[in-house]
C-alpha positions in Angstrom: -5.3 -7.1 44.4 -8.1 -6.1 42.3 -6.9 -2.3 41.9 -3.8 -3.8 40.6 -5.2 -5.5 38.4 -7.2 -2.6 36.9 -4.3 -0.8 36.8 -2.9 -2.8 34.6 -5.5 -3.3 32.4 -6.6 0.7 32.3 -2.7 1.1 31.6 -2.2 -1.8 28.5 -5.8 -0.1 27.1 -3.8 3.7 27.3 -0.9 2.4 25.5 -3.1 0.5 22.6 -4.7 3.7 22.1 -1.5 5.3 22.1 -0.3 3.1 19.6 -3.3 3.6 17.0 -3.4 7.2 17.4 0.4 7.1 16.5 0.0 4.8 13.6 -3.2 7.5 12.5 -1.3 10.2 12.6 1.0 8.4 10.3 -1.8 7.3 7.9 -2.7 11.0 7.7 0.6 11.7 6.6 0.9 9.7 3.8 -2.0 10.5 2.4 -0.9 14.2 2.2 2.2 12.5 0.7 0.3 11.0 -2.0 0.8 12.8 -5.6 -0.9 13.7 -9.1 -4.6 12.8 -7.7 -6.3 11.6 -10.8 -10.0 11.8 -11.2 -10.2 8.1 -12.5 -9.8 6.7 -9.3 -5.9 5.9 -9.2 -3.2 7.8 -7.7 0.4 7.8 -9.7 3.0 7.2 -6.8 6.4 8.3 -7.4 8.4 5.3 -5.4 11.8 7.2 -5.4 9.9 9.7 -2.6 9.1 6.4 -0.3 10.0 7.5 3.2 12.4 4.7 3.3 14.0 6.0 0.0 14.9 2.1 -1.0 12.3 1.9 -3.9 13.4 2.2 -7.6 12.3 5.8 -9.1 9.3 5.5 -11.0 6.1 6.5 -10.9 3.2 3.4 -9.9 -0.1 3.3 -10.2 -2.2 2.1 -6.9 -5.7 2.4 -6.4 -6.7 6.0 -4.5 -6.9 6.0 -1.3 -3.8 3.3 -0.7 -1.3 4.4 1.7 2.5 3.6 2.0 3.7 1.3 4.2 7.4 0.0 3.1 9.4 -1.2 0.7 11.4 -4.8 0.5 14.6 -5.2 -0.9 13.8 -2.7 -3.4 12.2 -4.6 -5.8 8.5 -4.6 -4.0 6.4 -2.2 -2.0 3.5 -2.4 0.5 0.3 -0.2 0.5 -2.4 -0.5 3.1 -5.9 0.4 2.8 -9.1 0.5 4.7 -11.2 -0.9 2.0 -12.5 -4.1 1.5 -10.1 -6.9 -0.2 -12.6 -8.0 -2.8 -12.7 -4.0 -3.8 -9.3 -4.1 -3.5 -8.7 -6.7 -5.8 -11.3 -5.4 -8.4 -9.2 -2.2 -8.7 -5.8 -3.2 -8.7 -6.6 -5.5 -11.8 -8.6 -2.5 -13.3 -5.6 -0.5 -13.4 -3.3 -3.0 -14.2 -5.1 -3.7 -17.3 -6.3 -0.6 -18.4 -3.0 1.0 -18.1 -0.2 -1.4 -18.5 0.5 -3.7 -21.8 -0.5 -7.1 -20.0 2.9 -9.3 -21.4 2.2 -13.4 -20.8 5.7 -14.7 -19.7 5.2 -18.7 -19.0 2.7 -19.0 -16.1 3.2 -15.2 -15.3 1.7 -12.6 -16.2 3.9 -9.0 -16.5 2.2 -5.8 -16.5 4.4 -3.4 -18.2 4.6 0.1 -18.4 5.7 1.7 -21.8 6.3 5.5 -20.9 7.9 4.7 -17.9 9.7 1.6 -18.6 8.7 -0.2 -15.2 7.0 -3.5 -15.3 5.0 -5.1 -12.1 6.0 -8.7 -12.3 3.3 -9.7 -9.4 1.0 -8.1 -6.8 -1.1 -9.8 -3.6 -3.9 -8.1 -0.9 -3.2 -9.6 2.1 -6.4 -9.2 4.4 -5.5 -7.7 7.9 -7.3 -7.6 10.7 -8.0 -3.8 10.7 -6.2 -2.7 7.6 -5.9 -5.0 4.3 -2.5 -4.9 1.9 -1.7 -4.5 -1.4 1.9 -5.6 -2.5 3.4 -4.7 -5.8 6.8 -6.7 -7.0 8.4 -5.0 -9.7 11.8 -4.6 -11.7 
């Protein structure tokens, strides 16, 4: 009975480590996806070349290091990072307002992008428990 038992632990530990060395390998990926590295510490993401392809086609600015995770209903998109939420936070609202016109709407706050006529109407960084989130809402 107890051999069973270790087999099916021993088994339910192979497939978990199966399932973070897939997820890994995906990670990897989109990081070699990621394009025009810029030496200020954000990377401009084009969201027409999402994997899903449901973005709109503009170019965002995330913190470095984000990495894609989806898009929902084509009007927001999901980054995920290893870093810390507070540094999270602290970036995302340095980019936001050192490169988009900060437009008071009500109670909200728009961040709007001039050049490329694209305005993030909200964000949030979910904490996870290995991997925090960064969500972008936009029109």
């Amino acid at each position: 009975m107890k051999k069973k038992v270790l087999i099916i632990i021993i088994f339910i530990l192979l497939v978990i480590m199966g399932v973070l060395l897939i997820k890994i390998f995906k990670i990897n990926n989109e990081i070699e996806r990621l394009k025009l590295y810029n030496t200020t510490g954000y990377y401009e993401y084009d969201l027409g070349n999402a994997p899903d392809g449901n973005a709109k086609n503009t170019l965002i600015k995330i913190p470095a290091d984000l990495i894609y995770v989806e898009t929902c209903c084509a009007y927001g998109t999901t980054f995920a990072s290893f870093k810390d939420v507070d540094v999270l936070k602290e970036e995302v609202e340095e980019i936001l307002n050192t490169y988009y016109k900060k437009i008071k709407e009500d109670d909200k706050t728009i961040y709007f992008d001039e050049e490329n006529n694209f305005a993030i109407t909200d964000y949030s960084i979910t904490e996870g428990s290995i991997v925090n989130y960064v969500t972008y809402g936009y029109e």
